[in-house]
N, C-alpha and C positions, 0 to 999 in steps of 0.2 A: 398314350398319355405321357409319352417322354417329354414332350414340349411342356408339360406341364410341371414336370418334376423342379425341383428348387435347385438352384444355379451352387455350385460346386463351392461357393466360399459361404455358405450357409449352409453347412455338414451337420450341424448337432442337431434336427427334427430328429424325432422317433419316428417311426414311420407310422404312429397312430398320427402324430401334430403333419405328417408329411400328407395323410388325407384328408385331412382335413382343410389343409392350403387347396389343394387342388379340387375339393369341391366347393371350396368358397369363390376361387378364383373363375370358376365358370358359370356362376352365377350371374343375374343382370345386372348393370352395374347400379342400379341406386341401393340391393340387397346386399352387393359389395363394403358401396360407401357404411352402410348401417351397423356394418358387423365390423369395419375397421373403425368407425366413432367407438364403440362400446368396449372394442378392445384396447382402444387407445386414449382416452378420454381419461384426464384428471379427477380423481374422485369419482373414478368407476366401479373401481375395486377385483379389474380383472388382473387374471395370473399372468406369470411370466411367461405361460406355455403360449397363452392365446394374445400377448402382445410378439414373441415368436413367429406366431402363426401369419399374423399382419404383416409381419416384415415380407415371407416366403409367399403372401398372398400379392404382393408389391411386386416382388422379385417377379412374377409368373406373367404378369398381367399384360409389358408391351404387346407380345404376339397378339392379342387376344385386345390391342385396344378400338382398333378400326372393325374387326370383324365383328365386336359387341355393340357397337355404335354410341362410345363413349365420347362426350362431349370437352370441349376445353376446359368447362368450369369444372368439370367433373375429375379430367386428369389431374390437375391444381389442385383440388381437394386431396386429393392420393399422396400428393405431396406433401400439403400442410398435414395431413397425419403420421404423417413418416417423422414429421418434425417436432411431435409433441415429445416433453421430454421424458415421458414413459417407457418409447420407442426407439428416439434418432441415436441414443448408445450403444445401438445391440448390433452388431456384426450384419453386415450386408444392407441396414438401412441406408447410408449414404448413397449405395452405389445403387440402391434401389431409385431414388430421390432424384439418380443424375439421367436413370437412362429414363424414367416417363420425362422428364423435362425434355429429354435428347426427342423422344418422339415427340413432343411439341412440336418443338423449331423443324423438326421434319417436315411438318405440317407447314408450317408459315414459310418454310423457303422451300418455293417453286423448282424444280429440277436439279435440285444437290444439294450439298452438306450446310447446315446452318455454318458449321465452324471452316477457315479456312480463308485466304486473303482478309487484310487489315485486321481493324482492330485488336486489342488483345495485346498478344504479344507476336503475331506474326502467325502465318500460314497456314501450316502443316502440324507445329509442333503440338508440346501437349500429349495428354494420354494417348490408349492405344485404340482407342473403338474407333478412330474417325476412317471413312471407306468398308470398313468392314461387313459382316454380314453379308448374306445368302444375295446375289444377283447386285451388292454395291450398293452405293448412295446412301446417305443415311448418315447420323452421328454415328450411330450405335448399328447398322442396317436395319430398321424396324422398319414397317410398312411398306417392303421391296412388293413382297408379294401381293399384295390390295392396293389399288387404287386411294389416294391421301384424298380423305374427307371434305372437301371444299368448304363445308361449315366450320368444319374446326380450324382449317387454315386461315380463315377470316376471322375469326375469336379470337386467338394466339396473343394478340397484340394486348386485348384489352384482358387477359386473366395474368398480364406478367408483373402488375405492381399485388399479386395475389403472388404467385407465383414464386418470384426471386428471394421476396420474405423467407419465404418457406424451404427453399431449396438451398440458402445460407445457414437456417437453424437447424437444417436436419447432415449438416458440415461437411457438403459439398463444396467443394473448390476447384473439380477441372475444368482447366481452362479453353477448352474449345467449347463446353455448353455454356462457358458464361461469354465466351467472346460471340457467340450468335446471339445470345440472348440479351444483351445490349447494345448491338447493331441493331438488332429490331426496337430496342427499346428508346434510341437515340430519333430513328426514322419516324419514329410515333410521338414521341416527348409532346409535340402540342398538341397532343388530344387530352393529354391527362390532367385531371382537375389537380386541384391543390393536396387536397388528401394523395390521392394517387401519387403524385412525385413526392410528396412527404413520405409513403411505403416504400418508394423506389429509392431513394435518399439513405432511408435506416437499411436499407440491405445493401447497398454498396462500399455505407460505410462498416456495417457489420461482416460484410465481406476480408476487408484491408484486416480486420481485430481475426478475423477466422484465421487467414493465412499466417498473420503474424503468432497467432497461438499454436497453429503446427505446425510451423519452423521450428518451433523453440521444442519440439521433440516433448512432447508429452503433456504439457497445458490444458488442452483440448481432449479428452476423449474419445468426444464422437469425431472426430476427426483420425484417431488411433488405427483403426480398422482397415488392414489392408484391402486394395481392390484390385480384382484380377483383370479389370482394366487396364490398371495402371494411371487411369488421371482422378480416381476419388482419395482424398485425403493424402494428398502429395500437395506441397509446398509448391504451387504455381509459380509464384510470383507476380500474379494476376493482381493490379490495384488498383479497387475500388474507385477512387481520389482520380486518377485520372478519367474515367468517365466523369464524375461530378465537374470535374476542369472541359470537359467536351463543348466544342461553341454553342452548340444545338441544345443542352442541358445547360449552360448555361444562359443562353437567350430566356427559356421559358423560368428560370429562377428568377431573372432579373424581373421578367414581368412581372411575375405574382407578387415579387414583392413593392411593386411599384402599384400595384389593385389597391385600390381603396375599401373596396367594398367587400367581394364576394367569399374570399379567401378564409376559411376556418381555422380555429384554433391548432389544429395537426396541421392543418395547411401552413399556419405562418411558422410552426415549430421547424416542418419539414425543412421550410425553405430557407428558415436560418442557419442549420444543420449543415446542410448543404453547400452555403454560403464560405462559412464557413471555412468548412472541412477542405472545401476546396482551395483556398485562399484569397478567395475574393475580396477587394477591399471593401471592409463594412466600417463605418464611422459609428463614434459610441452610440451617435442621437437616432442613427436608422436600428443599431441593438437594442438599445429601450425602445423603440416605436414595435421593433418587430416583436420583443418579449411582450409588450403590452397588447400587442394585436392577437399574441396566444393565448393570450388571458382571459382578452374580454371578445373573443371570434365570437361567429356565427354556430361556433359548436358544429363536431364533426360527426360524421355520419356513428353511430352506435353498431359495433358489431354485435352484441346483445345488450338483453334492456338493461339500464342501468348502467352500462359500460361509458356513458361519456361523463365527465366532471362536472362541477361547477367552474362557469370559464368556457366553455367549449372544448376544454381537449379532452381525450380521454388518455387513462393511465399510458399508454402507447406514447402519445402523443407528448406529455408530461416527460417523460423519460428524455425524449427525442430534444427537448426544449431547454432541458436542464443540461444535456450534455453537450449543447450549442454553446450555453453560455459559460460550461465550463473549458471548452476548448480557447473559448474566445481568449482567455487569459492568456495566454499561451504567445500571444500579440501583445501583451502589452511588460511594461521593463520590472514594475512592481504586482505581477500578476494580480492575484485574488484580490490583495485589500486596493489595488488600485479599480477593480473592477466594481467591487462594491460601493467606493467612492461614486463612478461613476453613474452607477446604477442610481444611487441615492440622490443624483444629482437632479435627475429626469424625473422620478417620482419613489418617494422615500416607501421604502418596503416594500420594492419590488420583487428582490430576490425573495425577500421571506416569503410574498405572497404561490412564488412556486414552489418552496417548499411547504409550506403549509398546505398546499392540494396533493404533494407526494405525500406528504404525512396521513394526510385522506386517504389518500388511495391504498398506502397499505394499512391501515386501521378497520377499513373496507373488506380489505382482502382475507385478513385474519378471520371475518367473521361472515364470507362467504366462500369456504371452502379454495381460498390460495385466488383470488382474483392475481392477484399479481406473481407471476412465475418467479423461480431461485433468480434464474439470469436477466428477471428485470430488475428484479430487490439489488442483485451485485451490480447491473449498470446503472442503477440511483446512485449507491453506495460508493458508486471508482466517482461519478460524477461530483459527487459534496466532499471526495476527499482531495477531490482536484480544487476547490472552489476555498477547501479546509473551512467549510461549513459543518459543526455540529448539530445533528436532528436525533435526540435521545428518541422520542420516539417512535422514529422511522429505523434506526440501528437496533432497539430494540424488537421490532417486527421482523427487521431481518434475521436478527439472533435465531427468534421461537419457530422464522420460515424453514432456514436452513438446518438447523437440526433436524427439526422434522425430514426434508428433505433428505438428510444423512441418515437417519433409521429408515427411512423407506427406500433407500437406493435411488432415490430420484431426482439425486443434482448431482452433476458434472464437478469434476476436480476442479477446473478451474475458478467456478462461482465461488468450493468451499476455501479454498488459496482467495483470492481475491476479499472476502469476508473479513479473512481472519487478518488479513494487510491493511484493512481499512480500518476495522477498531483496536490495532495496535497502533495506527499512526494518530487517531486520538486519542486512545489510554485509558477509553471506557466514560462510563458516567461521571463517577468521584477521582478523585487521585487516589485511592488504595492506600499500597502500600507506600509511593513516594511522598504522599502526603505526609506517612508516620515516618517516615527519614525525614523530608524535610519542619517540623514540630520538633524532632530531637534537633536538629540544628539551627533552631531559632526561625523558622517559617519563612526563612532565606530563598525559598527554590525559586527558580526562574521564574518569572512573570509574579510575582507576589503579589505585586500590587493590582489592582483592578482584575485579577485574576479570581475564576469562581469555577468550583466543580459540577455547574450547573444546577439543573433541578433537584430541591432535596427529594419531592416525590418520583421521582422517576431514579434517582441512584443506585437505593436497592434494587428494586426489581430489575432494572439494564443493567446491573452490574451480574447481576445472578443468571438471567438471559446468556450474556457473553462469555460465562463461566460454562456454561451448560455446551454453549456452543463450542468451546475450546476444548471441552472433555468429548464430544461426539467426532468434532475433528480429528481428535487422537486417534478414535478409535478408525475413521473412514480412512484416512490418509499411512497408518502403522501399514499396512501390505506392499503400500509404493515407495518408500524408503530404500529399500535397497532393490525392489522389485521381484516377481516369480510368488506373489502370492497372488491370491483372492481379494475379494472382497471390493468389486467394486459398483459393483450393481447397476444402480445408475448411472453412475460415472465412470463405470468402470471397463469402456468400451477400452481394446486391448489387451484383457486378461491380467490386470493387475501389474502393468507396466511401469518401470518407477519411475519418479517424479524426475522432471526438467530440469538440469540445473538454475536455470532463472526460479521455478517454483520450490524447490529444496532451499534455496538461499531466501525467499522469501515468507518459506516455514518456521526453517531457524530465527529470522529478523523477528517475525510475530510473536511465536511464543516467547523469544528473549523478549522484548519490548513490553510485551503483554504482561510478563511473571515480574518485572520490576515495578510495572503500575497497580499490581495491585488484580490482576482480569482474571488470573490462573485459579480455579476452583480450588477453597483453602483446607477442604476436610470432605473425611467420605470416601466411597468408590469414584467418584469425579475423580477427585486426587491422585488415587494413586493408579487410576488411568494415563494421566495427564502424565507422573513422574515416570511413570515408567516407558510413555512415547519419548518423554526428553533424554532416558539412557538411550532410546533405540537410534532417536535424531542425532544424536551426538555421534553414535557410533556409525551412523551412515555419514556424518560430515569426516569424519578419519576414514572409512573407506574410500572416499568420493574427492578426498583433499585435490589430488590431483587433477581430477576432472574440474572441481570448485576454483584451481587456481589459472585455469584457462578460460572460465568464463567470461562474461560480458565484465565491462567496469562497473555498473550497478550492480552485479550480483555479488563477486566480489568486495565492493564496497560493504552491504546488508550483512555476508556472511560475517564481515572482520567487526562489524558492531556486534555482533548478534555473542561472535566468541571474546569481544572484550567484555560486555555485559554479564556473559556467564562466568569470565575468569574472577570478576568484583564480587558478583552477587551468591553464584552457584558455581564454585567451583570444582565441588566434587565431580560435576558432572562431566568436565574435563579431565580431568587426573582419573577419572576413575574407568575409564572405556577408552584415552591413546593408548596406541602402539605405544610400546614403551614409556610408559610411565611410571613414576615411582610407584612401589606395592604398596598396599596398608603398610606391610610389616615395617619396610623403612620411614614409613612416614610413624609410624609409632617408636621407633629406634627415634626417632628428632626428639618428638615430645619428652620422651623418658631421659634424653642428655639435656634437655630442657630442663627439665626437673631438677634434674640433679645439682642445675650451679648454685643453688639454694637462696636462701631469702634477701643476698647481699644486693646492693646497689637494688633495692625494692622497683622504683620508679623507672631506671635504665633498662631492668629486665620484662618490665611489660611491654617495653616500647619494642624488645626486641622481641618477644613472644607474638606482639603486631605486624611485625615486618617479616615475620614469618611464617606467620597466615598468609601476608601479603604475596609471599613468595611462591605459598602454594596455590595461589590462586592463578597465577601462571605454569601450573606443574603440565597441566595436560595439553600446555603448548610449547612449552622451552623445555619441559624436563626431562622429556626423552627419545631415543633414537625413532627411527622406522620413520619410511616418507610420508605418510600418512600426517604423523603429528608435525614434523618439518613442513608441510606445505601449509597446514593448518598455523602455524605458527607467525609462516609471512605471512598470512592473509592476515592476522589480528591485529598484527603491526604496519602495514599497508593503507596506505589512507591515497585519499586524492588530493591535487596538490591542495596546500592550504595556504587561503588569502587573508589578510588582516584589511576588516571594516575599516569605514571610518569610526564607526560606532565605538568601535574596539580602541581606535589610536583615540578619540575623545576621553572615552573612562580613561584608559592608561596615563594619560596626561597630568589628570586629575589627580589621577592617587599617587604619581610620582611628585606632585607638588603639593601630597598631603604629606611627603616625605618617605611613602612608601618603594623600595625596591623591587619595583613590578616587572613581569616579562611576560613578553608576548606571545603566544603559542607555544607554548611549554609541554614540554611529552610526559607525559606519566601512564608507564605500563601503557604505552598503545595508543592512550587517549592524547589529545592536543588541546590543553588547556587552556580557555581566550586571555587571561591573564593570569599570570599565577605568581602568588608574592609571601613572602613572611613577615607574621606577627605576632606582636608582642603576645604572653596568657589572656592580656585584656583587651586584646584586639587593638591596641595603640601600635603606635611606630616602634619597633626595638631600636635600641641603638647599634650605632653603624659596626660596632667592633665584634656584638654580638650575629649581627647578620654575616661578616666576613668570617667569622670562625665558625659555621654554620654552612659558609656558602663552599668554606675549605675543606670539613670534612664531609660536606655532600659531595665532594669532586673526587675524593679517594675512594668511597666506600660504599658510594651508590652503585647499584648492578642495574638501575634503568635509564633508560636509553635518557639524552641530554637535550638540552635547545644547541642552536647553531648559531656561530656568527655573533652578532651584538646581542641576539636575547641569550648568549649564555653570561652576558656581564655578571648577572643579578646569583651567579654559581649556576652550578647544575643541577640535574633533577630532583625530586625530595622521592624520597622510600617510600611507596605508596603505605607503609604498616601506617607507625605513629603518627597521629598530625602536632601530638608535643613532646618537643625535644630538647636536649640540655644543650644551652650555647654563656657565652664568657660574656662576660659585659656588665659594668653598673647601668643604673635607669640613669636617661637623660631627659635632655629637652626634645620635643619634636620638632624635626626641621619642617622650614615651610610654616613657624608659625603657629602650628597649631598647637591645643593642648599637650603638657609631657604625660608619657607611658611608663607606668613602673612595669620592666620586663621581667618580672619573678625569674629570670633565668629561662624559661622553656620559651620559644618557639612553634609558633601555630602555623602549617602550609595552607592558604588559603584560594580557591579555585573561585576568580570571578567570572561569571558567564556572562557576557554581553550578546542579547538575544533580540533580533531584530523581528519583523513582521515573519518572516516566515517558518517564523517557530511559534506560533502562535494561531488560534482559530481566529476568522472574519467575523465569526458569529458571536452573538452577545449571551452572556457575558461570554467575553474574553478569555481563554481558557491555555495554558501550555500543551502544548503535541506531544503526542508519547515517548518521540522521540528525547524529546528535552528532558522530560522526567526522567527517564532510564538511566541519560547519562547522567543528571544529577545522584541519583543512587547508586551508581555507579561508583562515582567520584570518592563519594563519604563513604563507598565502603572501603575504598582505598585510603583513608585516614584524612581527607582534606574534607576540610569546612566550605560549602556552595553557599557563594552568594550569588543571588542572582540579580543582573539591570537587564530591567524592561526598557526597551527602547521607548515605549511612552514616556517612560522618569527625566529622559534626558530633556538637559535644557536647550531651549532652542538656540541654534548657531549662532555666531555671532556675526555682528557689521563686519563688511567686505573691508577690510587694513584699508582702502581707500578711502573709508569713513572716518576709520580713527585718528586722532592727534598721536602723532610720534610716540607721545610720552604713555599714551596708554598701551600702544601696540609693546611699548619697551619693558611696561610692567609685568608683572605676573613673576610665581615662587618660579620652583626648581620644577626640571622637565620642560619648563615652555611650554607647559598648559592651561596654568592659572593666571588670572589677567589680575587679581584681587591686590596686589601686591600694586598697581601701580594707579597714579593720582588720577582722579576721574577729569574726562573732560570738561573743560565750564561754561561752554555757550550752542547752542545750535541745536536742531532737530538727530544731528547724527548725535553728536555729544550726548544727547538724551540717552538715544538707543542704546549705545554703547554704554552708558551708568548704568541704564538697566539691565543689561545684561551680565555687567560686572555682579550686580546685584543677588541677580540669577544662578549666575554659577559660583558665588560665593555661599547662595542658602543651599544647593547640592552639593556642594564639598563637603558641608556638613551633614549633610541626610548623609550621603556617603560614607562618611566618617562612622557614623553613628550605627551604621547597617552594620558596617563591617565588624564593629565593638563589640555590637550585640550579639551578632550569630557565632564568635567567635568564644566568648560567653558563656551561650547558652550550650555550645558545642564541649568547652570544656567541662560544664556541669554535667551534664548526661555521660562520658567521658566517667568523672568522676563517679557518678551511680554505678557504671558499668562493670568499675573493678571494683568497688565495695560489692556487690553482688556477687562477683567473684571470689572475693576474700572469703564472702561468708560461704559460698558453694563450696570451695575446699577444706572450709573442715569440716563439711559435713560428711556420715556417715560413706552418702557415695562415691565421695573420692578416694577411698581404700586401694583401686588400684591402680598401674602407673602410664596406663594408655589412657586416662578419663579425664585428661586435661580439658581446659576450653579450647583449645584446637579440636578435639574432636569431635564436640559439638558443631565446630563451627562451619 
């Protein structure tokens, strides 16, 4: 029975589960198949032992394939069960996966090794099975000793769009079974219907996402698991993308989609996928022809009942078609909202029309037992956030999926990473919490206008879904932080291996993004799950600083949002877990010398009680020694370069000829503000002597970092505490014409956000990205007033100066932005234009004007509540003693 005993990297059977592999494995193989469905079947409800036992019954079975007289469909089967994702995390599944596939291609290539000259990546290379085995030949040596089945060598060809599926999901990547296995699959391409190359399409392209999830060292799970081969779950380099570039696959993509007729819904998805991915030129009008042809196909074959849609495709298919036309973006210079244009152009509600059948399919799925798996729900989900298409109720399906899937160990680290990146980069149902910063600050926040937080009846419940979701994350993902624990079940192939830097920088990014819109479960055991991952995450980004600041420029970039966000919003979380950071005790020594300067100059001492909040919210990244918190610290302050819109030079224009002293990319504590200027208490223009003596001693006695070059005219940084401060000057008139500002003396720092299309959802209503919100919360926590311009608001450009008469080009205030100052032209269709537009940007000066006034306003008002409520807290009862300042609250 040694031949039968379980292969050496599959050590942990008992040896009760060790006989039982080995008398199931010698069983006939349809008794085989029966007891590996039931062991590994969704909604089966078998144990861990006997989905073990499947692996080791896998692991047994090459020897034993030709002598049982197992057929091709039959091996493919062995395979697709190894893939289900009950199974394909557990230790020795891959390598199980790799070697029935290897005795395939043994079968289908006549007198030696499937793998070996061309394709691929060349010859020889690759893992270590290839020549191996007893008497030679062979990927793996399997069937040296019997005679290769002639039926099954004639099968081979037609079970590989079954086949490759499978042997990708169960995260297999050596590259000599995949480079035989697309030589034969190239040789055959015209025999395969449309469905068939649409299966071979999604595994080639799910291939390139396999390999590139185990390079990046822990993404992947089922890919974690060493093989004592040597070529399963080792970073090939093997890409997908270039078979789909092959002339032969490409010939037969061109036909199908040149068929009029035959081609099914998965068919015409496949083939655009394909198209594609590969970079085939596709023209808009063949992209709407082909989305439309998967819409209204002939409907593809049902792998069970009920499995195909309305439309023709099934949920497979749907997936496959959604992520065709979100790649396609990718092609064009104004991605998503230009793609939607086009979409809409060909026939209006196209796009919705496939989401509205994803939203089918998982509303379907919920209420038969998980139709749709965790890793289709997360390839919907990457798919509509590339497209920044909002589907409350397809995000909320995913919510209730993956949780569940996280109590039952049955989804993969990267699905629950990938989830949680997707509904922090929308920010949930409602705005949360930036909605109640932006309302304290007069409803200013970016995209105000035509902006909506979607559906009121889906709000709660998706917001509560995503809550739910963010506390089970905590809980699955807490062992891989630092790594050497448990707990990964089903995702947790590796033994609780710690997360990727690319995945650790986009934990950090979610939960920051998530906790400032409002997503972070607000009470309960959620909660204080959740607060206490975010001491653990924190404290894994100060272990890991160093690893964090050698990573990729996207990870890096995520991380240095993630720790500006927390230094504004949470910054205990920082100061309270760096290497060297200040202790309570010193941070309670501030407050108590705080205290002590007593009631004088009332108004100057809050502002510095703010600025020194302000200060600690950088503690746990400037404030103290150890390399830990010094690398965390460049990362926060590290950005990538920053460009100025046109967007940005128009507003700026604007409000320098509303008189305002605006600058452009302005740093505050890390952040780089699109325009940052001072105003009057009432949101008017101060006058000029107050903004210089203002801009003079922000140049002394500021500690943040400055603007450069011409944007420091306007002075240097403002203190992120106070946003009102005491400056010199009587009220004047407003230059530029406009109404005068009585400056009561203080000074308001005010941050305008100029927010083009890709801060914004495609989907209606219109909605800001979580991103944007974060930062606006951010902002105001740092003492600035957000206003935000929708690039909707703006008015439209103006005549080309070859249109205008001299006199009008010559007009306009101060800055050279405002044309309103100069005399209209008087005859001609350009003359028209150009009054009009004078017209135009004459009534947004003052919308402008008027934003500004208000939020500026409403900001001091609340402002105002804030320290009466604190006046009244310190005399009360509980401020008896002298650590209980509102710093420590805060």
């Amino acid at each position: 029975m040694s031949s039968l005993s379980p292969r050496s990297s599959f050590a942990a059977l008992t040896p009760a589960e060790q006989a039982q592999a080995a008398k199931t494995a010698a069983q006939p193989p349809h008794k085989v198949l029966s007891a590996l469905k039931a062991a590994t079947a969704r909604g089966s409800g078998s144990s861990g032992s006997s989905r073990r036992v499947a692996v080791a019954v896998c692991q047994m079975l090459p020897p034993l394939l030709a002598p049982r007289g197992y057929t091709a469909a039959q091996v493919a089967e062995l395979v697709v069960r190894l893939a289900e994702a009950r199974c394909r995390a557990l230790p020795g599944a891959a390598d199980a996966a790799g070697q029935l596939a290897a005795w395939l291609l043994d079968c289908a290539v006549a007198g030696g090794p499937a793998a070996g000259g061309g394709g691929g990546r060349g010859g020889g290379g690759g893992g270590g099975g290839g020549g191996g085995g007893v008497g030679g030949g062979g990927l793996w040596g399997f069937g040296t000793q019997t005679r290769r089945p002639a039926a099954v060598e004639a099968e081979v060809p037609r079970v590989l769009p079954r086949l490759l599926p499978a042997l990708v999901a169960a995260g297999y990547s050596g590259e000599e079974v995949w480079s035989g296995a697309c030589r034969l699959m190239q040789t055959h391409i015209r025999s395969y219907s449309g469905d068939e190359v649409a299966a071979l399409v999604a595994a080639l392209v799910a291939l390139d996402q396999e390999d590139s999830s185990s390079s990046s060292g822990g993404s992947s799970s089922s890919t974690g698991s060493s093989s004592s081969s040597g070529s399963s779950g080792s970073s090939t380099g093997f890409l997908g993308v270039r078979q789909l570039e092959h002339p032969a696959m490409q010939g037969r993509l061109q036909a199908l989609a040149r068929d009029a007729g035959g081609i099914s819904g998965d068919g015409a998805a496949g083939v655009l996928l394909g198209l594609v991915v590969s970079g085939t030129s596709v023209s808009a009008d063949q992209l709407a022809a082909l989305v439309g042809r998967a819409l209204h196909g002939r409907g593809g074959a049902a792998a069970s009942p009920g499995a195909a849609a309305p439309g023709g495709l099934t949920p497979a298919g749907r997936l496959q078609l959604l992520e065709a036309v979100s790649r396609y973006c990718e092609r064009l210079a104004a991605g998503p909202t230009e793609l939607v244009t086009l979409l809409g152009r060909y026939q209006p509600g196209l796009l919705e029309a496939v989401v509205a059948g994803l939203e089918a399919d998982a509303a379907a799925g919920a209420a038969a037992e998980g139709r749709l798996r965790p890793d289709m729900y997360t390839a919907g989900a990457l798919s509509l956030c590339r497209l920044r298409f909002w589907s409350g109720p397809f995000f909320r399906d995913l919510a209730v999926a993956l949780t569940r899937g996280m109590q039952s160990r049955e989804v993969e680290v990267r699905d629950v990473v990938s989830a949680l990146y997707v509904l922090a980069t929308f920010g949930g149902d409602g705005d949360g919490g930036a909605a109640a910063a932006a309302a304290a600050a007069g409803g200013s926040s970016s995209g105000s206008s035509g902006s909506s937080s979607g559906s009121s009846s889906d709000g709660s419940d998706g917001n509560a879904a995503f809550a739910s979701l963010f506390a089970a994350a905590a809980e699955f993902l807490s062992p891989r932080l630092q790594g050497g624990g448990g707990g990964g079940g089903g995702g947790g192939g590796g033994g609780g291996a710690r997360l990727a830097p690319a995945n650790l920088a986009r934990v950090a990014w979610s939960y920051a993004v998530a906790g400032a819109c409002g997503l972070l479960p607000a009470s309960g055991g959620e909660r204080s799950r959740v607060e206490g991952f975010l001491k653990e995450l924190s404290a894994a980004l100060h272990a890991r600083a160093e690893e964090m600041r050698g990573a990729s420029l996207e990870s890096r970039g995520m991380t240095g949002q993630a720790l500006r966000v927390w230094a504004a919003l949470r910054p205990q979380l920082l100061s309270g877990s760096a290497p060297g950071g200040a202790p309570p005790a010193a941070a309670g020594q501030r407050r108590s010398q705080g205290q002590q300067q007593g009631p004088q100059d009332q108004g100057q001492g809050q502002g510095q009680e703010k600025a020194r909040d302000g200060q600690r919210s950088g503690a746990g990244l400037d404030g103290g020694g150890g390399a830990g918190a010094a690398a965390l610290a460049e990362l926060a302050r590290s950005r990538s370069s920053v460009s100025v819109s046109e967007l940005q030079k128009a507003v700026w224009r604007q409000l320098k000829a509303l008189g305002y002293q605006a600058q452009l990319e302005k740093k505050v504590k890390g952040w780089s503000v699109d325009i940052w200027l001072l105003a009057a208490e009432d949101g008017g223009v101060p006058p000029a002597g107050a903004v210089s003596s203002r801009s003079s001693n922000s140049s002394s006695s500021s500690g943040t970092d400055g603007g450069s070059g011409e944007q420091q005219a306007g002075g240097s940084d403002a203190r992120p505490g106070p946003a009102l401060q005491t400056a010199a000057g009587q009220p004047t008139s407003q230059p530029g014409g406009g109404p005068g500002s009585r400056a009561g003396g203080r000074l308001v720092a005010v941050a305008i956000e100029v927010d083009g299309p890709w801060h914004f959802t495609t989907s209606h209503p219109v909605r800001p990205l979580g991103s944007s919100r974060a930062r606006d919360a951010a902002l105001r926590a740092l003492g600035l007033v957000v206003v935000g311009v929708d690039y909707r608001e703006l008015p439209p450009p103006p005549p080309s100066p070859q249109a205008q008469p001299a006199a009008v080009r010559a007009g306009g205030g101060g800055g050279g932005g405002a044309r309103a100052g100069g005399p209209p032209p008087s005859s001609g269709r350009a003359g028209k234009a150009a009054k009009a537009a004078v017209g135009e940007e004459a009534a947004w000066l003052a919308k402008l004007h008027r934003r500004v006034r208000k939020a500026v306003v409403v900001a001091a008002a609340a402002e105002g509540r804030k320290g009466r409520g604190r006046s009244k807290g310190a005399a009360g009862p509980h401020r008896a003693g002298p650590g209980a300042g509102p710093a420590a609250s805060s």
